[in-house]
N, C-alpha and C positions, 0 to 999 in steps of 0.2 A: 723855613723857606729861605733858601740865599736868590739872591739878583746876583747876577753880575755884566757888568760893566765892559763889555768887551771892543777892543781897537777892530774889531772887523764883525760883520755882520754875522747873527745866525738865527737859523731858523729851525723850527720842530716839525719833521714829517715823518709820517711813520714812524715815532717815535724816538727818529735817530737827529742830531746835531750837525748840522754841515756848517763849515764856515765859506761866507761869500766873501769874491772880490771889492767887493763896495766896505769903502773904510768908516761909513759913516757909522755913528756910536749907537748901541741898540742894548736891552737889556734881556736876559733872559731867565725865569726859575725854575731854578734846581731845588729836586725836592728829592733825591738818590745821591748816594755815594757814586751810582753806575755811571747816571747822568754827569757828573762832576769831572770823574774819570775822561770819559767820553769827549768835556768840550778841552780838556785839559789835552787829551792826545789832539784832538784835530786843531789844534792851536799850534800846539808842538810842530806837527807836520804842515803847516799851512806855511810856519817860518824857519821851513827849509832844514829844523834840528835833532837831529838824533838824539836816542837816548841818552847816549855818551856822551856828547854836549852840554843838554841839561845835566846831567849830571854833573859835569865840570864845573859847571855855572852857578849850579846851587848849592855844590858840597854835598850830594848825597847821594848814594848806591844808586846803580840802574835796578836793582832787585824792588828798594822802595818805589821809585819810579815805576815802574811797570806793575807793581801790586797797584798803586795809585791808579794808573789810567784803566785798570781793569774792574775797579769800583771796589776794593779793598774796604769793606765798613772800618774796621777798626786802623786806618790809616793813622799815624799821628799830625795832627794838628797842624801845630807849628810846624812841620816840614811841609805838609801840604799849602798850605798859605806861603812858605818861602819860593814854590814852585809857582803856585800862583803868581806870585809879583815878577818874578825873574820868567816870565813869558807874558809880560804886560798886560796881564789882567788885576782886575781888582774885587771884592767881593762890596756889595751893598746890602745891610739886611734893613730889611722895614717889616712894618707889621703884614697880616694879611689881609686882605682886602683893600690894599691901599692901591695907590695908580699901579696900574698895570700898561705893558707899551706895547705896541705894534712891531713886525717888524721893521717897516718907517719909521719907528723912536718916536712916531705922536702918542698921546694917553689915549687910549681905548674908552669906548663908553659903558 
């Protein structure tokens, strides 16, 4: 299970990620490659950057890029975590069943 840590709000309906305008900090878990992919593009696109951007930003192919946001299981790693950070995110892992947050960022009961 990854948390992450995102500078903009999101939430899970139907299955899919949407990022909201509200900056406040929220966490969310990813338990897919799909999922990953998913918050990693509407992240991309919430701040305004093409694929060609990131690419420039990170050093790395729009091909990786885009197998990435498409939930590429066997993505590498270390590129995906340098994409992660150069679109300010971050990853948190904890165990399971530990806090869980709301989309308000309070702990869940």
């Amino acid at each position: 299970m990854l948390t992450f840590s995102l500078t903009q709000a999101i939430f899970c309906c139907t299955g899919k990620y949407r990022l909201l305008k509200d900056t406040s900090m929220t966490k969310v878990t990813i338990k897919t490659a799909r999922e990953l992919g998913q918050i990693i593009r509407d992240t991309r696109k919430s701040q305004n950057l093409t694929l060609e951007r990131v690419s420039g930003m990170s050093h790395l192919g729009m091909r990786f890029l885009s197998e990435l946001e498409r939930g590429k299981e066997t993505a590498e790693l270390g590129k995906a975590l340098r994409v992660i950070q150069k679109l300010g995110l971050e990853i948190v892992l904890q165990p399971r069943g530990t806090r869980k947050y709301s989309i308000e960022g309070k702990q869940d009961e």
